[in-house]
Each structure stands twice: as structure tokens, then as C-alpha cells.
BAGUGU-770220 format. One line per 10 residues: their letters; for each residue x, z, y of C-alpha. Coordinates in steps of 0.2 Angstrom, whole numbers, plus 5000, padded with zeros to 4 digits. Layout:
# residues N
a	X,Z,Y ~ ...;
This chain:
# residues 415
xxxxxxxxxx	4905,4929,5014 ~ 4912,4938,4999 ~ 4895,4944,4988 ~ 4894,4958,4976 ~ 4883,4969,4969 ~ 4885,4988,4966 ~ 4880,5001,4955 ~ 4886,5019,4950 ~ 4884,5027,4931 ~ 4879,5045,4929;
xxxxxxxxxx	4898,5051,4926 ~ 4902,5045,4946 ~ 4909,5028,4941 ~ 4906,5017,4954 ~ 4906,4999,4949 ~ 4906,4982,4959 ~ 4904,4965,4952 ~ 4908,4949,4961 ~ 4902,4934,4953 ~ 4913,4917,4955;
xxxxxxxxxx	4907,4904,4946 ~ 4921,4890,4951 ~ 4935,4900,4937 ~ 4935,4901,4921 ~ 4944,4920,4923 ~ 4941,4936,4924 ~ 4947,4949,4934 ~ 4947,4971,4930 ~ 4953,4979,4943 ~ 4952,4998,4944;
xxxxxxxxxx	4956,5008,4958 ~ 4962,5029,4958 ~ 4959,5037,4970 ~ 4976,5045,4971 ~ 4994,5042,4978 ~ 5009,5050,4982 ~ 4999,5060,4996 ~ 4991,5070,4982 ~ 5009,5079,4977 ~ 5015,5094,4978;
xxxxxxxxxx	5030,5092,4988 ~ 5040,5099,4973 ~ 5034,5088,4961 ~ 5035,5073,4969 ~ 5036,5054,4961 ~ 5022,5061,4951 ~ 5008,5045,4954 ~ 5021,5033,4952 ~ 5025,5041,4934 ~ 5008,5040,4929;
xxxxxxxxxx	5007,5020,4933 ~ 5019,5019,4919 ~ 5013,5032,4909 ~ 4996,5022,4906 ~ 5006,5008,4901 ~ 5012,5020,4885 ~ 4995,5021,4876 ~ 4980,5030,4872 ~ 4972,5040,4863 ~ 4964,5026,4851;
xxxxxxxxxx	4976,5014,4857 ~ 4993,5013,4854 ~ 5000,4999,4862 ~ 4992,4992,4877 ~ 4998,4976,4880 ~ 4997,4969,4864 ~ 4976,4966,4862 ~ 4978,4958,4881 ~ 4989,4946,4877 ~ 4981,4943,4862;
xxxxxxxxxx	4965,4938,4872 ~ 4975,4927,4884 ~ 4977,4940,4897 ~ 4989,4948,4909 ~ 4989,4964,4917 ~ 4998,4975,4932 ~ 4998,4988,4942 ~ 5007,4997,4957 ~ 5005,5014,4966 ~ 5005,5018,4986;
xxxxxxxxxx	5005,5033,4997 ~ 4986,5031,4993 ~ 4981,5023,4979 ~ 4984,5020,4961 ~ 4978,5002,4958 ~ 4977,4994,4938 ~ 4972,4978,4935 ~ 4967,4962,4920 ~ 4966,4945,4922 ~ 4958,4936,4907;
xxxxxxxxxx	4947,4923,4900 ~ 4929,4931,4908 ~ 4925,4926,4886 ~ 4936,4938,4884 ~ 4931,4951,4899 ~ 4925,4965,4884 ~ 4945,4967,4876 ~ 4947,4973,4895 ~ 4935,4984,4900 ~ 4938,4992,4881;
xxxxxxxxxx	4957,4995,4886 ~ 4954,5004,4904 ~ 4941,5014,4898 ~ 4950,5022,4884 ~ 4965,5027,4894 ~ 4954,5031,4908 ~ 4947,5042,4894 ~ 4963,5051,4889 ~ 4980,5046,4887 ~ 4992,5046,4871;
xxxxxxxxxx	5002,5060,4883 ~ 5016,5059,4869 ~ 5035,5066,4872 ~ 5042,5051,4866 ~ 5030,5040,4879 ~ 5033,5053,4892 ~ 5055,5052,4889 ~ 5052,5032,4887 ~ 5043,5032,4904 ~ 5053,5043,4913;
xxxxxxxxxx	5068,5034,4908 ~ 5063,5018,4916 ~ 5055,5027,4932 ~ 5073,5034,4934 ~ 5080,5019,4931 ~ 5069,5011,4945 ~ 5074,5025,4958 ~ 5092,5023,4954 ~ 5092,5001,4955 ~ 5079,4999,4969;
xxxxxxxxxx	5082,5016,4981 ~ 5100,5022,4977 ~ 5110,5006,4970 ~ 5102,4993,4983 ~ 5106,4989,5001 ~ 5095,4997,5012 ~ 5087,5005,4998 ~ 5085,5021,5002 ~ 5078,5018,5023 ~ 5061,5022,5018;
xxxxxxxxxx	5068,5038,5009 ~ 5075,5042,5025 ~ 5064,5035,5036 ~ 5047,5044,5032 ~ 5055,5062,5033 ~ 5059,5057,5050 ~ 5041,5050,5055 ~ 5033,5061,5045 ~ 5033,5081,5047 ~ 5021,5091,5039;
xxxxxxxxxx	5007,5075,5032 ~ 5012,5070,5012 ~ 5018,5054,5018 ~ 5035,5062,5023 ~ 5041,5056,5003 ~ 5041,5040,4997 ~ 5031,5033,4983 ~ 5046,5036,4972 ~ 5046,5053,4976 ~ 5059,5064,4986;
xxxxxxxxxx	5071,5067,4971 ~ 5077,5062,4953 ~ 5077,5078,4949 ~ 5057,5083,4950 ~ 5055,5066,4938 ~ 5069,5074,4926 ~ 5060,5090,4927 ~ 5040,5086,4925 ~ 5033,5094,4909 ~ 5020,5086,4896;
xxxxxxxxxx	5010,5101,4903 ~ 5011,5093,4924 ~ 5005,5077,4915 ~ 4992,5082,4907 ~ 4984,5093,4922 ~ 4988,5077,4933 ~ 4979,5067,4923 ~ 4964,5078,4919 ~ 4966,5081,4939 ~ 4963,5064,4944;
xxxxxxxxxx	4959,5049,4932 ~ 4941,5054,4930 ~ 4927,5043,4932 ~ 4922,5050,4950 ~ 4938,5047,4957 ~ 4938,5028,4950 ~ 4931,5012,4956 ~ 4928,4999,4946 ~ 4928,4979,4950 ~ 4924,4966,4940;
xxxxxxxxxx	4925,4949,4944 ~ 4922,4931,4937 ~ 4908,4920,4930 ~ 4899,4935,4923 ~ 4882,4941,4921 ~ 4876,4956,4931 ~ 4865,4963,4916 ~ 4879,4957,4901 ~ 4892,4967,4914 ~ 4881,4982,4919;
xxxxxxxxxx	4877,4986,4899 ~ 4896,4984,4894 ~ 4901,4996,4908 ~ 4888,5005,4901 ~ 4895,5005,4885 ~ 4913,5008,4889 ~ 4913,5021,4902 ~ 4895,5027,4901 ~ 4900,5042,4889 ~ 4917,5046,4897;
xxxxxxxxxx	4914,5065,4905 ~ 4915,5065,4924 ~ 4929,5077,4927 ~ 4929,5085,4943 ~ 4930,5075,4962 ~ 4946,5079,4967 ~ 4947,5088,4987 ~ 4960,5081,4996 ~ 4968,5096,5007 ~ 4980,5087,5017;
xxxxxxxxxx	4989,5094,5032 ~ 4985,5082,5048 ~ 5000,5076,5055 ~ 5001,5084,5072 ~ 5003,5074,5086 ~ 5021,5066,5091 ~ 5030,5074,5107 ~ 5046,5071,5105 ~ 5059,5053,5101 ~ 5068,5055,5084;
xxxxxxxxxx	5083,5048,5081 ~ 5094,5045,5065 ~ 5110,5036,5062 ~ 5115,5034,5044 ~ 5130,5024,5037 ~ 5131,5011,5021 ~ 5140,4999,5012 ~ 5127,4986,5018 ~ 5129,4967,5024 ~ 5124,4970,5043;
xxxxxxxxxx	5119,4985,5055 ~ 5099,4987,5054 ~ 5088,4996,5063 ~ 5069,5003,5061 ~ 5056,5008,5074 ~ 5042,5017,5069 ~ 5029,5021,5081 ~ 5015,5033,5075 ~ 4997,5022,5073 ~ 4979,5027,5069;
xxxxxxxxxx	4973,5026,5049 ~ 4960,5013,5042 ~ 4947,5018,5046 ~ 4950,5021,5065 ~ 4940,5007,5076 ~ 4959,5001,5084 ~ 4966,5000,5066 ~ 4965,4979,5069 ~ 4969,4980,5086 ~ 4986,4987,5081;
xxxxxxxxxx	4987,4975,5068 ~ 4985,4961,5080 ~ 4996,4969,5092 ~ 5010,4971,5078 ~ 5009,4952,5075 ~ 5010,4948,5094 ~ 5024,4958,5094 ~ 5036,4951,5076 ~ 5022,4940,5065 ~ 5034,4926,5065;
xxxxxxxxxx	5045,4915,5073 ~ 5033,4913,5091 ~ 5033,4931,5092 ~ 5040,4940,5107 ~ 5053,4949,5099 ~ 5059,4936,5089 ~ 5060,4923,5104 ~ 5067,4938,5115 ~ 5079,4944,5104 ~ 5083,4933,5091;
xxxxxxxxxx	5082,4914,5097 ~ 5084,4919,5116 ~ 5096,4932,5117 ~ 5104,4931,5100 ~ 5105,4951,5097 ~ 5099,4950,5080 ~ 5099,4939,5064 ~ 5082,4943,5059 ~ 5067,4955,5065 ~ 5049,4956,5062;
xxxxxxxxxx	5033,4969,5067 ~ 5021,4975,5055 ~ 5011,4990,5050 ~ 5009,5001,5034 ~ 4989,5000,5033 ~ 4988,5019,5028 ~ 4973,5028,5025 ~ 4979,5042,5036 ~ 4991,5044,5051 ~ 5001,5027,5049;
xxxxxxxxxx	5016,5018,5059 ~ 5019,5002,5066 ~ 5037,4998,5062 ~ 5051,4984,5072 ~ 5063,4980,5060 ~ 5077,4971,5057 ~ 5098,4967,5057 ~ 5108,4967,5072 ~ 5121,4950,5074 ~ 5137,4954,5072;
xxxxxxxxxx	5147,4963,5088 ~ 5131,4967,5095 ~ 5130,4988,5099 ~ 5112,4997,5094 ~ 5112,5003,5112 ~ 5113,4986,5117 ~ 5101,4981,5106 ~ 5088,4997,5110 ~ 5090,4991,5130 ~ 5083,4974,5126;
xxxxxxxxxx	5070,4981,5114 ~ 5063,4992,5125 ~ 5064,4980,5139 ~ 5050,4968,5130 ~ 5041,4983,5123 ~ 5038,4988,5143 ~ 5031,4967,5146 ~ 5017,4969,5133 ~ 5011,4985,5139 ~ 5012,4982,5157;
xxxxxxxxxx	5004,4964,5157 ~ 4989,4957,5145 ~ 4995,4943,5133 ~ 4989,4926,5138 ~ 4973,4921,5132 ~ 4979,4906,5121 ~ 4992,4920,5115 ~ 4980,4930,5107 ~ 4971,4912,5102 ~ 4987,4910,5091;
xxxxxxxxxx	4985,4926,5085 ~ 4970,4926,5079 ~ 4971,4907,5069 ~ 4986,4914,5059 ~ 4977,4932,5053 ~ 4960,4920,5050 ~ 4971,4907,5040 ~ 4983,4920,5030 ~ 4964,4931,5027 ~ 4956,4915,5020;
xxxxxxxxxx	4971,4909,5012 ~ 4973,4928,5003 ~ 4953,4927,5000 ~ 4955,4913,4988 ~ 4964,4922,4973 ~ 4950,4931,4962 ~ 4962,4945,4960 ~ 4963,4950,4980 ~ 4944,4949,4982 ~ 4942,4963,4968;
xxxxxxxxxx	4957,4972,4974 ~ 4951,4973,4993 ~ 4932,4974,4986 ~ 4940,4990,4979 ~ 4949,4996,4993 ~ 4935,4995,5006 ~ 4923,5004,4994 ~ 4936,5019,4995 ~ 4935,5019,5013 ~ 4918,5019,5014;
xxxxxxxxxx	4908,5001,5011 ~ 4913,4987,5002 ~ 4907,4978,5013 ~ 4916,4981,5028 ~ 4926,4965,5019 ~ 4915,4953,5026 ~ 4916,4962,5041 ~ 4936,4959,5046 ~ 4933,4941,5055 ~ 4919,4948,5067;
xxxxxxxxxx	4929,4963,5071 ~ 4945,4951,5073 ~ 4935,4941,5083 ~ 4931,4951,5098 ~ 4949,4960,5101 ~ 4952,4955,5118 ~ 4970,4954,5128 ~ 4965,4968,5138 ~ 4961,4978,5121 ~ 4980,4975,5114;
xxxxxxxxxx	4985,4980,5133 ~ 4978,4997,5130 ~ 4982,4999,5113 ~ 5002,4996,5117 ~ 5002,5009,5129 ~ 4995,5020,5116 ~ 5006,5017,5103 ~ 5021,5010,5110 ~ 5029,5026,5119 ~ 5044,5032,5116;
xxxxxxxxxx	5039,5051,5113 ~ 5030,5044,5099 ~ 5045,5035,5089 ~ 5056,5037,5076 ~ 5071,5026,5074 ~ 5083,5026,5060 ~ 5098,5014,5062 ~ 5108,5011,5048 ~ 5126,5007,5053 ~ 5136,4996,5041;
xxxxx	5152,5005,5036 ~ 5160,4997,5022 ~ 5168,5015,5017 ~ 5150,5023,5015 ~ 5143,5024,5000;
């Protein structure tokens, strides 16, 4: 059981606090309610941009890290289709240094060209080393426009293009920032061996006069339903064959969100899976291949990945595939199957459980989908999926009319 208290200031801050009195740290974790799904889909790679441009400053600080480190900390962030998600770990002694750095940037950014050409440089950088230079890089660039039709998450969190990161303005910073880092669109968690009081009257002093700014409405377009199997074959300079399965799934907040889950584990977890027995230590078709899901907010997929062996065809490979993807939705797992399951998500949740950091980040997530407290509910809800539940679930999911495979052949005359 995970407590925390909550609170909200007048500006639409909301604020958790989770008390832990076994560490001597501190943790700041704030969470925007913003991604890549808020884009224009010409000015793409934008949220990404801006998780490096609140490293450049602000307007009473000019050097970010600097005062952290000084006060023994260390701090992160990283961006998603869905959120923007900063964070501090320090001495809790030293828990004000913290709050007094994310409140000024939440307050306004330095937004100065030489911070904007600085960031930009190294977000360009990024897309070229990690999408463009890498092998396998650039799947999910080509991958989402293939799942994805009309819903935001048809671009990548790096954005569609260099060119709209080569071609954003201080003025599309400026109104993304005023847009959406506002209080109302932020929560705030703080954990640590603090005092409520002591924490709620220095939130109160740091954020308490920031202006509210607007609530941002999301209009996104729904993703219309998938009648149709997509195929793309792509060729690269890359070490082996690969090839990714992405089957359309319901968002977080759908009731069979952890059935799919659970199914995507039964399916490519790890090495007592079925498609790794199957495919890999049965029938030797691949070298590696694993089943998860992308835990979006919206519309999200359940992708079977992985690198064919050598000699082996992607036709051969798709008949076997589809061949153990008909076994689990035609008959229910064994009990002690799903008992398996079940003791390595309730191990890998309590093992995750025990950083400080991942309870304020997941104490933050479920407040944006709708209760913080929906953490404590995840074992219960685990809990109670039966076989027959992941039966039904499979059949749902798992049809070909509602799949989108991108194989990426190895060629070593591509690119």
C-alpha cells in the first residue's frame, strides 16, 4: 500500500506527497501533461525540444544544473507520445534547492536564441545518431505511420522530420510554452522523509503565485477502427532480418488494459513464453523475440518483435507466427500458466515499487489518468484476470485485420 496525501493550489497545481521515512532522499518529480500527441503535424518533435529547452535556463536562473549538484543532487527527464516528465533527486535537507528550480522554469523560461540554437543542435544530433545512423533506428519512424492513420501517434516522439526542428521559431516556443507548462496542466510529486505542513507551505511559496494559464483542450482525432492487414517491407544495412507486429489495443484507462498486458506476457515476457519456446528454442526461426505493449493513453498496440535466424524466410516465419497466435486464442492458458504470469508482473511491480523515484513517477501518472490511487489498485485488478479473460481478449486483439507488420529486411547495399 503506497500512501500519499493530496492537495491542489488556487493556480490548478495539483500536488502529491509520499512520505518514506526508510531514505535519506528526496524526490521532485513533475509531470506535463503534454507529448508528442499535442503537435501540429507540421511542427512535429516539438515536446521533445522543450525537454531540452528547460534544461537551458530560466528567467532568474541561468544554469540549471549547477545549484542541484551543488546540493547533492541529480536530475532527468524524458518525453512520450503522452507526457513530459522532469524530475530531482536530492538530500530531502536539501528538498527547497528543488522545488525553487522547477518552479522558476515552470514560471517562464530563459527562451534565448543562443539556448534555443544550443538545444536544437543537440535534438538534431539525437535524431541523426539514435533514428537515422543506428540499426533499426528509424522502425518506429516507420512503423507508427503504418499503425497509426489519422490519431497523433502516427509520428514519433522525435518528430516526423529534421526539418520542422531546423525550422521552429523563438515565436513556436514561446506559444508552446505559454500553451502548456502552466500550473493546471502540471502535477507535482514529492517524495521523501518530509513533513506534510513544511512541504505544503514551501509549495506554497514556490508555485503559489505562478499564474494559472489556461487548461489545455486536447482535440485529438479517435483512431478509427482497423479493417484492413498493413504490410511494409523495408531494406537496411542492419545485422539480421527483423520484423514487427503491431496489433491495435485499448488505452489505459480501458478495463482490459491489464488483461492485454497479461496476455502480452503470456505471449514474449521471457524465455517460458510461447513464442519464444515455439519459435525460438523449438523451432529455431528466430534469434530473439519478445511481446509487449506501449501503455498509451489512447488507442495503443501490442507489438511481437524480433530478428529472424539466418536462412530463414519472413513467410516462413509469419506461418509459424500465426500458427501460435491461433493456439492462444482458441484454447485458454493453463491455470498454472497464468499462475506464472502473474508471480513475475507481482515480483517485477514490487521489485519496481522499491525505487522512491518510480513511486512519484507512477503516483504521478495515475493522477493524470484519473486517481492516484488507482496504484494501489494494480495487484487486485491483476489478481482476478482469469484464462478464460485473456481467451477473449486474444480474439479481440489478435486478428489479422487489425495488424500492421513492418519487416525490415537486411540488405547490406541499403542505406
Amino acid at each position: 500500500m503506497i500512501k500519499y496525501e493530496r492537495f491542489q493550489l488556487p493556480n490548478g497545481l495539483r500536488v502529491l506527497f509520499h512520505k518514506d521515512e526508510t531514505t535519506p532522499m528526496a524526490v521532485v518529480n513533475t509531470l506535463y501533461d503534454v507529448g508528442a500527441r499535442d503537435e501540429n503535424e507540421n511542427k512535429t518533435g516539438f515536446a521533445h525540444l522543450f525537454e531540452h529547452l528547460m534544461f537551458g535556463g530560466s528567467i532568474n536562473i541561468p544554469e540549471y544544473d549547477a545549484p542541484l549538484q551543488l546540493a547533492g543532487g541529480e536530475n532527468n527527464a524524458f518525453t512520450s507520445n503522452d507526457i513530459t516528465n522532469y524530475y530531482d533527486v536530492l538530500p530531502a535537507k536539501n528538498i527547497e534547492t528543488a522545488l525553487w528550480l522547477e518552479s522558476d522554469r515552470m514560471l517562464a523560461l530563459a527562451s534565448t536564441p543562443q539556448s534555443l540554437e544550443v538545444q536544437r543542435s543537440v535534438v538534431i544530433e539525437e535524431f541523426k545518431q539514435r533514428y537515422l545512423n543506428q540499426p533499426y533506428g528509424d522502425v518506429w519512424l516507420e512503423l507508427r505511420p503504418l499503425a497509426y492513420q489519422t490519431h497523433p501517434y502516427k509520428w514519433a516522439t522525435i518528430g516526423k522530420s529534421i526539418d520542422h526542428i531546423e525550422e521552429a521559431t523563438m515565436q513556436d516556443v514561446k506559444a508552446f510554452f505559454k500553451k502548456h507548462y502552466t500550473p493546471s496542466n502540471a502535477i507535482l510529486c514529492i517524495a521523501g522523509n518530509l513533513d506534510l505542513n513544511n512541504v505544503r507551505a514551501l509549495v506554497e511559496k514556490w508555485y503559489g503565485s505562478i499564474p494559472a494559464g489556461n487548461k489545455y483542450q486536447r482535440p485529438i482525432q479517435i483512431e478509427a477502427h482497423q479493417t484492413e492487414y498493413r504490410e511494409k517491407l523495408i531494406e537496411r544495412n542492419v545485422p539480421s532480418s527483423a520484423f514487427y507486429y503491431a496489433f491495435k489495443m485499448m488505452g489505459r484507462n480501458h478495463p482490459d488494459y491489464f488483461v492485454a498486458d497479461s496476455l502480452s506476457d503470456a505471449l514474449g515476457r521471457d524465455k517460458s513464453s510461447r513464442l519464444y519456446v515455439s519459435l525460438k528454442k523449438n523451432k529455431q526461426l528466430v534469434s530473439e523475440i519478445n511481446a509487449y505493449i506501449t501503455g498509451s493513453i489512447d488507442t495503443g498496440l501490442l507489438i511481437i518483435s524480433g530478428k529472424l535466424n539466418e536462412q530463414v524466410s519472413f513467410q516462413e516465419f509469419d506461418t509459424a507466427l500465426w500458427e501460435e497466435i491461433n493456439k492462444i486464442k482458441t484454447v485458454e492458458l493453463e491455470s498454472k500458466e497464468l499462475d506464472r504470469i502473474m508471480i513475475k508482473i507481482r515480483t517485477s511491480r514490487e521489485f519496481q515499487e522499491q525505487g522512491l523515484l518510480n513511486r512519484a513517477m507512477n503516483l504521478s501518472m495515475y493522477e493524470l489518468l484519473g486517481d492516484a490511487n488507482r496504484i494501489n489498485d494494480e495487484n487486485r485488478i491483476y489478481s482476478k484476470i482469469t484464462t478464460t479473460d485473456i481467451l477473449k481478449c486474444a480474439n479481440e486483439i489478435l486478428q489479422k485485420t487489425n495488424c500492421s507488420v513492418l519487416k525490415v529486411k537486411a540488405d547490406k547495399n541499403a542505406r
